[in-house]
Structure formats: C-alpha cells, structure tokens
N, C-alpha and C positions, 0 to 999 in steps of 0.2 A: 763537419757541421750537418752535412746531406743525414748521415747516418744517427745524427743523434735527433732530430727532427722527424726522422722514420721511425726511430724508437718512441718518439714523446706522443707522437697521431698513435700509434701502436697501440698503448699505455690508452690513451682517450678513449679510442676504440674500444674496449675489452673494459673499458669504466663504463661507458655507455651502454653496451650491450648487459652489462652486470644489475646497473639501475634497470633499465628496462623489464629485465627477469624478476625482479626484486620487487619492483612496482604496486603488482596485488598484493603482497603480503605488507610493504610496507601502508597502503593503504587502508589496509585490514587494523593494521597496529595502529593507525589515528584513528579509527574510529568508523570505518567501511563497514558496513555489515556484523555487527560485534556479536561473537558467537552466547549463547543462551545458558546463563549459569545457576541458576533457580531451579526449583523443585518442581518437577514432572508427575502428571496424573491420568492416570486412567481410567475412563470414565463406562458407563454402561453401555452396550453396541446400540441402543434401542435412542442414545442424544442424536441430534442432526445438528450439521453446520449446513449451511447456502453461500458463500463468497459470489460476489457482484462483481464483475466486470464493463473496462469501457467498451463501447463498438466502433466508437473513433480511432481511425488510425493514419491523421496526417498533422503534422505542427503547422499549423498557419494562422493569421491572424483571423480575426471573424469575419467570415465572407468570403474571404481567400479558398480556393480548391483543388489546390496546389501547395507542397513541402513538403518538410522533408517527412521518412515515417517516423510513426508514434505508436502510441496503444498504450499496453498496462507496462507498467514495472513488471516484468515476472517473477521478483523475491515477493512482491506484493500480494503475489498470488500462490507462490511456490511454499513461501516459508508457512503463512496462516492454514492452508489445506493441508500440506505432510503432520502439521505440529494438530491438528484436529484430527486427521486418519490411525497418526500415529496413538491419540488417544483414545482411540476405539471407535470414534466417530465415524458416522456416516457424511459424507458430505458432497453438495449437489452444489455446479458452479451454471450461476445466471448472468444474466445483462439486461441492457432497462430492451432492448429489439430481440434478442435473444440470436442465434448465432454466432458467427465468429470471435472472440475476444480477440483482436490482435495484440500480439506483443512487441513492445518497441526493440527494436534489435540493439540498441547500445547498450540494453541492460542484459545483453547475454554474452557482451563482449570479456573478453579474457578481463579487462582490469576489474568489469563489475562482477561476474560470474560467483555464484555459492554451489555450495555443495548441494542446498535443494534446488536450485535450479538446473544441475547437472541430473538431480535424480527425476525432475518434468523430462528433460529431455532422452529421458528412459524410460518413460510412463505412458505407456500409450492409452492408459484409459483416460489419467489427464487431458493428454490431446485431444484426446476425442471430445471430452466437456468441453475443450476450449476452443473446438471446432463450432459445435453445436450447442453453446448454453441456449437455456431455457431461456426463455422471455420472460422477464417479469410480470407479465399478467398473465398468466397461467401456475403462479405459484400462489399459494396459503403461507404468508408470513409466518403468520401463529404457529405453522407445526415445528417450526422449528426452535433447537435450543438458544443458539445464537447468528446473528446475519453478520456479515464482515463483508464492508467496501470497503475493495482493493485500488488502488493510485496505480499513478505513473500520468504523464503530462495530457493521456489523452480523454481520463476520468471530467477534465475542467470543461470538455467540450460537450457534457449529454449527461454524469450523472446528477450535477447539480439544478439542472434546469428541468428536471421530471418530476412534476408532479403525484404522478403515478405511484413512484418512488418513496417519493417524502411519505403518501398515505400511507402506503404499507409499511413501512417504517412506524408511522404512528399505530396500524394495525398491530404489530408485533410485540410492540410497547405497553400497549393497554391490552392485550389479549392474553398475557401471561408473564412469566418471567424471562421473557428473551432476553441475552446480554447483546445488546449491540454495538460492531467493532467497525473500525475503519481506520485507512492509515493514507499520511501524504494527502493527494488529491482525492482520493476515495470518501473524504468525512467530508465533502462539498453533497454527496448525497444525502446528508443530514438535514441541510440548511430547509429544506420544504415540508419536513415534517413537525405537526403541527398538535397542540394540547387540545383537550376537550372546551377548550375558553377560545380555540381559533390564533392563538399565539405560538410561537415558535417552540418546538418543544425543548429544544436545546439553551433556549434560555436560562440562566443564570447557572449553568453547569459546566465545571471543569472541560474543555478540551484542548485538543493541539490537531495541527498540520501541518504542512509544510510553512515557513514563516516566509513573509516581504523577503526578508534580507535572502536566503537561498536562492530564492528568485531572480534578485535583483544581480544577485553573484553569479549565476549560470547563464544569466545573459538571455533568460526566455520569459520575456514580459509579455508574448503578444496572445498568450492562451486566453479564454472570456471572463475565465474568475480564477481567483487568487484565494486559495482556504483561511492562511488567515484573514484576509481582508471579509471574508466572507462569512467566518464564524463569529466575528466582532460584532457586525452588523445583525446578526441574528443574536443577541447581545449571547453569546458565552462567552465562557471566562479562560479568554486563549491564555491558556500557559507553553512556555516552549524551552528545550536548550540550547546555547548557541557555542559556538567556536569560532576559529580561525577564518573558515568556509563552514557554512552550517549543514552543507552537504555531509561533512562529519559528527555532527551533532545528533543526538537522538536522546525520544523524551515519549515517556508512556504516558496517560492520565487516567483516571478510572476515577467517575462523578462520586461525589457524596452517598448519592444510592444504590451504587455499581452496578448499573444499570448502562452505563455506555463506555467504550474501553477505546481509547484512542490513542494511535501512534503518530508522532512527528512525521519524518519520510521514511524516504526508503531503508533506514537502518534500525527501523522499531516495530515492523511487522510482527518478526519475531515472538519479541516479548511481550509485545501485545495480545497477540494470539495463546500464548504460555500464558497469560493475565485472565483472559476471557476461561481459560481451560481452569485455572486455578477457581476461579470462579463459583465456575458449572461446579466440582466436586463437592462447594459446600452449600449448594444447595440440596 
C-alpha cells in the first residue's frame, strides 16, 4: 500500500510539473497573445510612429501611495514598436512627464512573456527610450504618421486625465492624416480629445478596450477609470469580444474613417498596430 501511494504522489508529481511547463503554450492556444496572420508592409523610412507610455508605476486605489508594481503592459509597447521599426518606421517613445515608462513585471513573467518582448529585453536602444521618453510637450503631434497609446493597468492613472494629451491628439487629428492607435488602457488617452464644435472627438466612432467584465474578473477594480466605462461616456461606440475570461479575448476596431485603430487588451496590440501599418501603405 506504502509503495503504491509512492507511485500515485510520483504520477501527480510529474502531472503537475508537466502542466506547469505546458502552461504558456497552453495559454497561448486559448487565446494569450495570438500570433499575427495578416499581410505585412513596408512602408518608406521617411513615416514616423511616437507610442505613449504610463509614468505610473504602483496599483493602488486613488490616494493610496502604496501597492503593488505596475506600469505598461510591455507587449503593449513591445509588439506595436518592432511591428512599426520592422516596417521601416522610424519611431520615437513618449509619456504625458516624459522619463521613465515603467514596466509592470507580471507581464514579463514566464506565463505572459512574447517573443517581442524577449526581443525589448535585448534592445538596448528600446531601453533607453523607455528609460528617458520624451515628454509630451516637447513633441509636434503632426509630424508624425501615426500616435499609438500603449496600456497596462498603470496608463488608468495619468493618461486619461491629461488634458495636454487629449489636445495633441486633437492636434494630430485635424493637422493631417495621422492614424491614431491605442490598446487596453492606453485608448483612456483618447477620452480628452476634443472636435473643432468642443465635443468629444471620439464621439460616435467605433472603439474597444479593455471591457467591465476583465476587470471585474482580475479582481483590479480599484484603478480611477475603467476604458470601457470611459469610452461610453464619451459616447463611442464600444465594441468588444468576450470569452470564458476576457483576458482571452481580443478585438481590433478601425472607425468608419480609419482614422483611429483600437485594440481590446493586451492580446490585440499586435494586430492593431499590423492595422494602423496596413493603413499607412494605402495612403
């Protein structure tokens, strides 16, 4: 009985360790990070991207000064910049104070980890932008081809609440044909940007971000704004997809005038940024 009880924990053992190993890939296969199956383009060296980052890097509720860390998604920022450099683009990484983007460390944990983010953490010129982004008021929206805010839980603490933000945003808008992207908590920097009438510019236009329910299911209610709660109230027109856990879900939108390119969370950067690429070429 000793010995067959030694075998069956044995047996458990060597199940458990087997899922464990198994785990990102099985992850991967529901829906984690889905790799990018679409048509790729390259565009002229002379387009620019800018990606936006948080400068918050702690989860707590508002007022709280203390929790645990936070910062950006780093796919959020990893997948949209290779998927713009790799298209010939030049591209320059900001924040609304400029300096540090921190990055939250769960999302460079073994179960979330990507291959672009394996290639950040080989990139030292990366680093360096994301040591020392620009400030955003030391940048001309307008020169660029497209702007892409980037998420992760620490974007809900500073980029939606910058007016500075929203402006340029509207600056970039009405100053040419910028495509404007954002993914997850990142499209909270939309919500201040505003039409020539003083109304919201993202009014009556397709978008997505992270939804209620992700939210509600990850158990982190206590950030200041919630994207979709936040994109409704700016009346657009949140579209999303959902699943099982919607942390598996993901969902592109691209407005009526493709004019703004927005990813659900963290598993639509990607194709979002493939979208906004797809874009630029036929202009």
């Amino acid at each position: 009985m000793k010995l067959t009880l030694t075998k069956i924990l044995g047996v458990l053992l060597i199940v458990s360790v087997m899922f464990v190993l198994a785990l990102p890939a099985i992850l991967h296969k529901a829906g984690l990070h889905p790799e990018y199956t679409g048509q790729s383009f390259i565009l002229s060296n002379d387009k620019k991207a800018l990606i936006i980052g948080t400068n918050h890097k702690i989860l707590s509720a508002p007022g709280e000064k203390t929790g645990d860390p936070t910062g950006a998604a780093i796919s959020e920022i990893s997948h949209p910049y290779y998927t713009f450099l790799d298209a010939g683009m030049q591209v320059d990484v900001a924040s609304i104070l400029g300096g540090e983007i921190p990055v939250d460390p769960q999302t460079l944990s073994r179960m979330m980890i990507t291959n672009h983010d394996k290639r950040y953490l080989d990139d030292a010129a990366l680093q360096a932008k994301m040591r020392s982004s620009i400030p955003i008021k030391d940048i001309d929206f307008t020169q660029y081809d497209t702007i892409f805010l980037a998420g992760g839980w620490g974007a809900a603490y500073d980029l939606g609440y910058s007016v500075e933000l929203g402006a340029k945003i509207s600056e970039a808008y009405y100053g040419q044909t910028t495509i404007i992207g954002g993914v997850c908590h990142g499209v909270l920097g939309l919500i201040k940007a505003l039409d020539d009438s003083g109304n919201p510019l993202i009014a009556g236009r397709k978008m997505t971000g992270v939804t209620d329910k992700q939210i509600k299911e990850l158990g982190i209610t206590q950030t200041p704004m919630h994207p979709e709660t936040e994109l409704r109230k700016a009346g657009a027109i949140f579209e999303s997809a959902t699943a099982f856990q919607d942390f598996l879900a993901t969902h592109v939108t691209v407005d009526l005038e493709q004019r703004f390119v927005t990813g659900q969370n963290q598993n639509s950067g990607l194709e979002a940024a493939h979208q906004i690429v797809a874009l630029l070429a036929q202009q």
